[in-house]
N, C-alpha and C positions, 0 to 999 in steps of 0.2 A: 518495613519502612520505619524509618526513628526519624519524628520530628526535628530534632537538634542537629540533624546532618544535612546538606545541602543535598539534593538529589536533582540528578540531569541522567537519571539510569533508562528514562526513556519517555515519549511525547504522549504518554495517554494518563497520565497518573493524574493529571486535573480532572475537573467537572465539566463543565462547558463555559464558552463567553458568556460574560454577563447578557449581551446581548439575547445572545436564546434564552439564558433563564426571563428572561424581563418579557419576553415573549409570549413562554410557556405560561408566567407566571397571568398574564392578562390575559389567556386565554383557556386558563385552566378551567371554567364553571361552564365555559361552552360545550353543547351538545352537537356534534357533529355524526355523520354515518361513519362507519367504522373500514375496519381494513386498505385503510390509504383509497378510498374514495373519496375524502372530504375534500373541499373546497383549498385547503392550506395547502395538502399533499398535489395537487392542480394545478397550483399556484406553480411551486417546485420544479413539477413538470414542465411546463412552456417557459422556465427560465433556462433549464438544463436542457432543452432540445435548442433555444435560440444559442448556447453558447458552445453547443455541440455544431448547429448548421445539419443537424437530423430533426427535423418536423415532425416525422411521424415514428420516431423511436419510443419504444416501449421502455417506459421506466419504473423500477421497482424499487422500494426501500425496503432492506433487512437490516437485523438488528447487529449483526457484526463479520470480520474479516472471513475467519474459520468458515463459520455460515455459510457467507456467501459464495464463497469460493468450491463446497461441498455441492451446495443447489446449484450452480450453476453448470459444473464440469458435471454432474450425474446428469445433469438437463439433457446437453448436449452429446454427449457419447453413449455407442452403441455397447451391449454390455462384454463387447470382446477386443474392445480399446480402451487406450491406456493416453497418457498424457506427458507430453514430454516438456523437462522445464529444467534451470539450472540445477546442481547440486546443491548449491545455495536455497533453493527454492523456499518460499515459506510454506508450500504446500509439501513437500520433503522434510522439511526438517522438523517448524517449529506446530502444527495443528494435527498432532496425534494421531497419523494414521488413516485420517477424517475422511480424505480421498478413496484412499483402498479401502476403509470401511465400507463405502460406499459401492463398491466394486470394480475399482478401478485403478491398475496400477500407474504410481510416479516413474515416468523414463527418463532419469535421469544424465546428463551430460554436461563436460564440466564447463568451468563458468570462465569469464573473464572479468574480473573485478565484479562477481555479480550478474554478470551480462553472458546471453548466450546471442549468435546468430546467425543469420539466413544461411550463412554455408553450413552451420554446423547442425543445421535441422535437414539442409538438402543432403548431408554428406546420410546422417542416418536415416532417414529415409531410402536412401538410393541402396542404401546397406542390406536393409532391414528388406527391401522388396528385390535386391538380387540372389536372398539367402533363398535357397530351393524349399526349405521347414517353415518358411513365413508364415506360410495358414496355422502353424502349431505355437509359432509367438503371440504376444502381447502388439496388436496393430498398432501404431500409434493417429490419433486422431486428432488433439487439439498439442496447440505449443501455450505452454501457459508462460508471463512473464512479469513482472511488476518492476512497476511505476512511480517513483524510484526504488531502484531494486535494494535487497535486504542491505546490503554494501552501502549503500544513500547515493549509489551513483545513477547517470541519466542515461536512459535510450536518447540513437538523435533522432532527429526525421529520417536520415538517408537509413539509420541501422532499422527502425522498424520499418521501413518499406522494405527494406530489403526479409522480415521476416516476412512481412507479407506474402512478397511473392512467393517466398518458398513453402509456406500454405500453403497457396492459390496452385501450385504447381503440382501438390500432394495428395490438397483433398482435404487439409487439417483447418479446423479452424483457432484462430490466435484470441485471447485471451489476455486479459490485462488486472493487473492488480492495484487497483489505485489506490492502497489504504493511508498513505501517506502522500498523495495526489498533490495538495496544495501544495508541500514545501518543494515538487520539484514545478511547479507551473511558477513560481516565484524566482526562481535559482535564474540569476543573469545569464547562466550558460545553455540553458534548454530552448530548445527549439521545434520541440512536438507542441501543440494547443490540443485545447478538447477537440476540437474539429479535426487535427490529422489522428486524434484516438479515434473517433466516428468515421472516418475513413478506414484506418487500416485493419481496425479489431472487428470482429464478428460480436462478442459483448467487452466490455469493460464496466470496472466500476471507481466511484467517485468517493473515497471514503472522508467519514464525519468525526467516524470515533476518535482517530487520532490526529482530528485537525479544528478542535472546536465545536463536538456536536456530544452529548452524551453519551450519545451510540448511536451507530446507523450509517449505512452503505448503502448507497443508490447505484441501480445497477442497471446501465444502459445497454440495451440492446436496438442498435440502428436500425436494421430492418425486424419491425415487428413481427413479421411472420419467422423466424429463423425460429424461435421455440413455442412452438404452438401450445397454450394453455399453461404459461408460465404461471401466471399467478396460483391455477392450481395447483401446478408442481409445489412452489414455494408454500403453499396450506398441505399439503401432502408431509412436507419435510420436515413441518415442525417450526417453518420461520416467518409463518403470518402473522402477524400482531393486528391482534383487534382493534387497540386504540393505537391505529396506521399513523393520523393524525398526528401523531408526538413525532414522527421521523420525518413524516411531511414538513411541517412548521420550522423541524430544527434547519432543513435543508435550503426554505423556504430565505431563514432567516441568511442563511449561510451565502444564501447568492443573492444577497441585496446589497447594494451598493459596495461590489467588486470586497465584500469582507471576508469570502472563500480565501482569497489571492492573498491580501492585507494580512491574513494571520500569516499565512506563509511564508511573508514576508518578514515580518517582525521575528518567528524564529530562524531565518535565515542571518538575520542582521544580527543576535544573539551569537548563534553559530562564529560569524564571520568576527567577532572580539576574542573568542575564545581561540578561534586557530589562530589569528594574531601573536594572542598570547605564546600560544606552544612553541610557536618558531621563535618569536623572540626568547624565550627561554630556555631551547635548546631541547626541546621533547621531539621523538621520532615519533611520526605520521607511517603506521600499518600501511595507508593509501593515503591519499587528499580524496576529498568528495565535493560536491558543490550544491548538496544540499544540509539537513540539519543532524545528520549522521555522523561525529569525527572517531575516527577509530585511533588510537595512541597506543603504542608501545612501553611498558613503565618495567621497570626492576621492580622485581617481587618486591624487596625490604620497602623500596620506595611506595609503591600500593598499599604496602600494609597501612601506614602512615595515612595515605589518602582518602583508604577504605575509611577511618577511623573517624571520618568528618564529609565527606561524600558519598552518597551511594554513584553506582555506575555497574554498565552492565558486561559482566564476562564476556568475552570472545572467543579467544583461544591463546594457548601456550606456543608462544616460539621456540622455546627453550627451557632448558631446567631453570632458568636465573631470567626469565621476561614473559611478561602477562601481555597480550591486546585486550584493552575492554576499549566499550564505545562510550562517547559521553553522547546525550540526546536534548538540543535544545527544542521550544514546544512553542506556540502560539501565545502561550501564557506566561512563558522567562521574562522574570523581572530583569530589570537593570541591577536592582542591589542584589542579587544571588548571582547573576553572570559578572559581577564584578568581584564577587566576595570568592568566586571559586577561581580567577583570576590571580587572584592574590594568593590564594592555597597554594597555586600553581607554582607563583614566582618563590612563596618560601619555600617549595620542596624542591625547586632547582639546581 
C-alpha cells in the first residue's frame, strides 16, 4: 500500500466505523463472561434473528471469511463429501486450499457472471448418481454460494429458490457467503432480504469484516439443531475467541439503527459516480454489477499510468494488449477520493 495513491483495490483496507470504535472504545474497562456469552453478543443476537424472522436460529460470531467458511462446511459434511460451488468460488480460488485441508473436496462447475444454478446443481447431481463408479467419487453434499458473489453480482429470490430446490431434491444442503452481505442488501436491484436467506439456506453468514466491523462474521444457522454442538466445533477449530464480546458489540452496533444497510449504501452510491464516470468517458465495463464491485477493461500502457497513482485489484488478461482489474468502493469512500479518481479517469481518457 503507498499512502500517496488513491486506493479502491478493495472494501476491507479500513478499520471500522467510528461508530464501533466509540463503542468499543466505552466499553473497553468492562468485565464481561467470555466466548460471546455476554450480554452485548445477546443483544446481536435477538436483532439478527428479528431481522432474519428465525427466532430460534443459532448464531455465532468468528473472527473472519476463510474461518468461517472452513468451520462451517467441515461442520456439516460427511467426510466422503465434497462441496459444490462456482469456479469462481472464493472457496476455490481465493482461501488456500482451506476446504480440502480440511478434508473436503471443491466441486467445481462453471459460473455465470459468478453465479451458478438450480439446473446446473440438478443436472450434476443427476450425473454424478447415474454414473455406475458413484460410490468411488467425491458425493457431493452441500452447494456453496455467496452473496454478492465474487463478480459483485446478485442471486434473485426466484434463482435461489430455485437452488433450493435443487437441494431439497438431492439431499445437499446450500450455503451462503455473505462477506460482502450489506452492499448487496443496499443495491436497488436485489430482491433476496435476510428472511428469504433464513428460508432458503440451511447456514449463511452475515459478514462485518468487510462491511464496517474490524473483523467478524456471524453465522446463522435457522434451525438450531442442524449442527449439534457447534460452538464446540468452532472451540475445536481454532476460531473461538475468548473476548466473544468484541464481535458481539461490533455486530451489536452494526444492526442499530438500520447502519448494517446505511454503509451499504453509501458504498454503493460511491460506486454508482464512479461507473457514471466510466461510461461517460468511454471505458469498457468486463460486466456491469449492481453492487460495489466494478470490473474495467484498461490498455496495459493505459494501467501503467493508472497503476502509478491508484492502487486496484488484478483480474485477468483479455489479451496480450488489455488488463480487467476491479475497482472496490467501501463503507468508508470519501467523496474527495471518489472524486479525485474521477478525475484520474477523465485525464486518462
Amino acid at each position: 500500500m503507498n499512502p500517496s495513491r488513491l486506493s479502491f483495490a478493495s472494501d476491507y483496507m479500513e478499520g471500522a466505523h467510528p461508530a464501533v470504535l466509540k463503542r468499543l472504545c466505552e466499553t473497553n474497562l468492562e468485565k464481561t463472561p467470555g466466548y460471546g456469552s455476554d450480554h452485548y453478543s445477546e443483544s446481536a443476537r435477538r436483532k439478527i434473528r428479528e431481522l432474519c424472522g428465525a427466532p430460534a436460529a443459532e448464531i455465532q460470531f468468528l473472527a473472519g471469511g476463510t474461518q468461517t467458511n472452513e468451520t462451517v462446511i467441515t461442520s456439516l459434511l460427511r467426510p466422503y463429501q465434497g462441496v459444490i460451488a462456482a469456479d469462481t468460488g472464493h472457496i476455490s480460488v481465493h482461501e488456500a486450499g482451506a476446504v480440502e485441508a480440511g478434508g473436503h473436496k471443491v466441486l467445481t462447475i462453471p459460473h455465470h457472471y459468478g453465479k451458478i444454478s438450480g439446473r446446473q446443481v440438478s443436472d450434476y447431481c443427476a450425473a454424478f448418481y447415474a454414473d455406475a463408479n458413484h460410490d468411488h467419487m467425491v458425493m457431493p453434499g452441500m452447494v456453496y454460494i455467496s452473496q454478492p458473489t465474487e463478480y459483485g453480482t446478485l442471486y434473485t429470490y426466484d434463482e435461489l429458490q430455485a437452488l433450493h430446490e435443487a437441494c431439497r431434491k438431492y439431499g445437499l444442503y446450500l450455503y451462503a457467503d455473505g462477506a460482502r452481505l450489506a452492499y448487496g442488501l443496499a443495491a436497488e436491484e436485489n430482491d433476496v432480504s435476510l428472511h428469504d436467506l433464513a428460508r432458503f439456506c440451511d447456514v449463511f453468514y452475515i459478514g462485518g469484516t468487510k462491511c464496517g466491523a474490524l473483523f467478524g462474521e456471524a453465522v446463522v444457522i435457522p434451525d438450531p439443531l442442524l449442527i449439534p454442538h457447534f460452538f464446540t466445533i468452532i472451540k475445536q477449530r481454532g476460531a473461538l475467541l475468548a473476548k466473544g464480546r468484541i464481535t458481539g458489540l461490533m455486530f451489536d452496533t452494526l444492526f442499530t439503527d438500520d447502519l448494517y444497510t446505511n454503509l451499504g449504501a453509501h458504498a454503493l452510491k460511491q460506486a454508482a459516480k464512479i461507473k457514471a464516470a466510466l461510461k461517460e468517458y468511454g471505458y469498457e465495463f468486463f460486466f456491469e454489477t449492481p453492487t460495489n464491485q466494478i470490473f474495467v477493461v484498461m490498455e496495459n500502457q493505459k494501467l501503467a499510468l493508472f497503476g502509478e497513482r491508484c492502487e486496484y485489484s488484478f483480474w485477468e488478461h483479455t489479451d496480450e494488449n488489455h488488463t480487467v482489474i476491479r475497482l472496490a468502493t467501501s463503507w468508508a469512500s470519501e467523496d474527495e477520493d471518489t472524486e479525485k479518481l474521477i478525475a484520474l479517469l477523465k485525464e486518462l481518457a
